[in-house]
C-alpha positions, 0 to 999 in steps of 0.5 A, spaced: 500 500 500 502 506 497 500 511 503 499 519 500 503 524 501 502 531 506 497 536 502 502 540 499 500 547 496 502 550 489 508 553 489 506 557 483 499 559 480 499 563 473 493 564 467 496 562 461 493 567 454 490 561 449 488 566 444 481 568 443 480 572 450 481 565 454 485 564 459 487 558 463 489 557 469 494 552 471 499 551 478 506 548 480 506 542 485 512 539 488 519 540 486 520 545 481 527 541 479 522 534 479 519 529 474 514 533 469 507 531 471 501 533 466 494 531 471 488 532 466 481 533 470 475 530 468 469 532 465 469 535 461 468 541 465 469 539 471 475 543 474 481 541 477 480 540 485 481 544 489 484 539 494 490 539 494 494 532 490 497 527 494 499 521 490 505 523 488 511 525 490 512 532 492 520 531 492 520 527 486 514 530 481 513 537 478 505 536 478 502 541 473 494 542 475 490 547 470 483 548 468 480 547 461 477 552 458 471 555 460 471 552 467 474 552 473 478 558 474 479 560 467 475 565 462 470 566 460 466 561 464 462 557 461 456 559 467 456 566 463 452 565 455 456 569 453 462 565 453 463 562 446 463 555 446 465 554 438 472 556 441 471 550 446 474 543 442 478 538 443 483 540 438 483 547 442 484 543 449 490 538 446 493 545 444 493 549 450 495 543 454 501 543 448 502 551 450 503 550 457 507 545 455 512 550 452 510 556 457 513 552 462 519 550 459 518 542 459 520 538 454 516 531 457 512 530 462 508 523 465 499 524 462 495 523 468 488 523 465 481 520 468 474 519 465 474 525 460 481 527 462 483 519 459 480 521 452 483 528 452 490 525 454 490 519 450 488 525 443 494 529 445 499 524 447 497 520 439 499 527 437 505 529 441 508 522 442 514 526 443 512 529 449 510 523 454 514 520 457 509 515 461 501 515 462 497 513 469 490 513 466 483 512 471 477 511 469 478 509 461 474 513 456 475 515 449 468 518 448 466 515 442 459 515 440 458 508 443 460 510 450 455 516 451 450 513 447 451 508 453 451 513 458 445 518 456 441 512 454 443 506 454 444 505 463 437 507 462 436 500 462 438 500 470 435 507 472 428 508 467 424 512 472 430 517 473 432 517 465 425 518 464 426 524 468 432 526 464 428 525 457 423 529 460 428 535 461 428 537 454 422 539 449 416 533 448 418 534 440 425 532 442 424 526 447 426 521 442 431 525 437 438 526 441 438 528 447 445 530 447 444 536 442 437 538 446 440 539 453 446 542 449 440 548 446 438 549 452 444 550 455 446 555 451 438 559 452 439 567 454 434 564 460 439 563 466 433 559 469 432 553 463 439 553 463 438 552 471 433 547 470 437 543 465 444 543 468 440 540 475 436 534 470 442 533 467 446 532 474 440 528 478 442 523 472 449 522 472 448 521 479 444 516 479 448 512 474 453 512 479 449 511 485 447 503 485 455 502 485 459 499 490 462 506 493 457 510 489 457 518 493 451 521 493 450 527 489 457 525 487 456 530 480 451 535 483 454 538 489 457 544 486 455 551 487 451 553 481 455 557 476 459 550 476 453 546 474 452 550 469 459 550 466 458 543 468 453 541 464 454 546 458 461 543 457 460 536 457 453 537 452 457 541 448 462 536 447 457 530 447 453 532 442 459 532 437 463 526 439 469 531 441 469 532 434 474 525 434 472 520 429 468 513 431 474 509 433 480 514 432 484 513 439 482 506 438 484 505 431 490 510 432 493 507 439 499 505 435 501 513 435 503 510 443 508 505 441 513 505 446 510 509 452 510 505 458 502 506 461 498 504 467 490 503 466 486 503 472 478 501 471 473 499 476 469 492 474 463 495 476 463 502 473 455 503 470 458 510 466 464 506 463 464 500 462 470 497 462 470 493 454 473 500 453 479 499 457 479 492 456 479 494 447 485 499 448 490 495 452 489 489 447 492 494 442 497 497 446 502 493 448 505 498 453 499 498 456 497 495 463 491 495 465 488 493 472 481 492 473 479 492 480 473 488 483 470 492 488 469 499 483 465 503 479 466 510 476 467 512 483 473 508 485 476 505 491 481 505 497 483 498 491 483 502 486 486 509 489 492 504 492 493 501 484 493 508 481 497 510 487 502 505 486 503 506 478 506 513 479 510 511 485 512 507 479 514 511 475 517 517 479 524 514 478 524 513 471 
């Protein structure tokens, strides 16, 4: 068992200028002269935790934090409609990440990246191999279409009187149309109440789809302040509804891009949002990958699945 670190704080905090009015806010953990250390939020839209990391080293990594566009501390926020989400997309997001890189200085740095912070790792390191040295990747995702179309839809199966609630979030004439593209029209109307409303239909889902998991939390998804909601949810619908603007398959089918970086997949078994065939067809094809699948977790994880996680990072501080 790995044992976690003393909460550290940020030796250094700064907003980087994306272009486009964005800024991005981004801070330093640990050792300034240690092993480079990019951690990815999920999301997307979630934000970085305001808890400090203790997973790693603070003598032995350099811990790089940041906010993706439009959530967290960055700006605009996502809460304000007049935030121009068309300038929010992966590709934007894969280029910050490679921005900051080069604003600090790093030439390489370890990818730490869970749920939706595991597809966005896996884009930037398929197109900047170069620049990673080792992935830690939680939570395996690769948003394709199948898999939100599970998460939306398809988990209906073992929640169908809270996803007849979501359903019934959007307009009767689009019930049966997409609801990822309803929620995210209604996240971008002028009425802040509809968009309060659909952010809290939206949440109440999510949480129910993790809440019959073995460490289930409670409102796990809907307990944030409510300009977070709506950041939230507008982020993630605006991402959802357009696949994340990647090809059906692309990580899958572009994971060769990965040869020789050494990674460490981490999924729970019982995870309702994200079954674990995706993690399962990722470390076939990468054979660099291992991949741990832990018995008693879900998308909320583990003390098992933490000490895993954990114990991958502390493999790799040495390296």
């Amino acid at each position: 068992m790995v044992d976690l670190y003393p909460p550290t704080d940020p030796y250094d905090v700064g907003f980087l200028d994306a272009g486009d009015g964005n800024r991005v806010y981004y801070e330093q953990i640990g050792n300034p002269e240690g092993k480079p250390a990019l951690s990815v939020h999920g999301g997307p839209g979630a934000g970085t935790p305001q808890r400090p990391p203790r997973a790693w080293d603070p003598e032995r990594y350099r811990v790089v934090r940041f906010d993706q566009r439009n959530c967290g501390r960055s700006t605009p926020h996502a809460s304000d409609p007049a935030a121009d989400m068309s300038l929010n997309t992966t590709q934007h997001l894969i280029d910050d990440m490679e921005q900051l890189r080069e604003h600090l200085g790093i030439e390489q740095w370890l990818l730490f990246g869970a749920s939706w912070g595991a597809t966005l790792v896996l884009a930037y390191a398929q197109q900047h191999p170069e620049r990673v040295s080792e992935m830690v990747i939680p939570a395996v995702t690769m948003t394709r279409r199948t898999e939100t179309d599970w998460l939306y839809r398809g988990a209906g199966r073992f929640h169908p009187e809270a996803w007849d609630r979501f359903r019934d979030g959007v307009p009767e004439d689009e019930r049966d149309g997409n609801l990822l593209a309803a929620y995210a029209r209604l996240m971008e109307n002028p009425d802040r109440a509809i968009r309060e409303r659909a952010a809290l239909g939206w949440l109440a889902w999510e949480d129910a789809v993790i809440s019959n998991e073995p460490n289930g939390v409670p409102g796990m998804y809907s307990d944030r302040e409510v300009d977070a909601q709506i950041a939230f949810v507008r982020i993630c619908a605006h991402f959802f509804s357009k696949g994340a603007w990647l090809e059906e398959d692309q990580l899958l089918r572009n994971a060769h891009k990965l040869a020789g970086i050494p990674a460490v997949l981490v999924h729970g078994r019982h995870d309702m949002g994200s079954p674990v065939q995706t993690a399962w067809e990722l470390a076939k094809v990468w054979p660099d990958a291992r991949l741990h699948i832990i018995e008693d977790s879900g998308h909320a994880g583990s003390d098992a699945l933490g000490a895993t996680v954990r114990a991958a990072i502390e493999g790799f501080k040495h390296r």
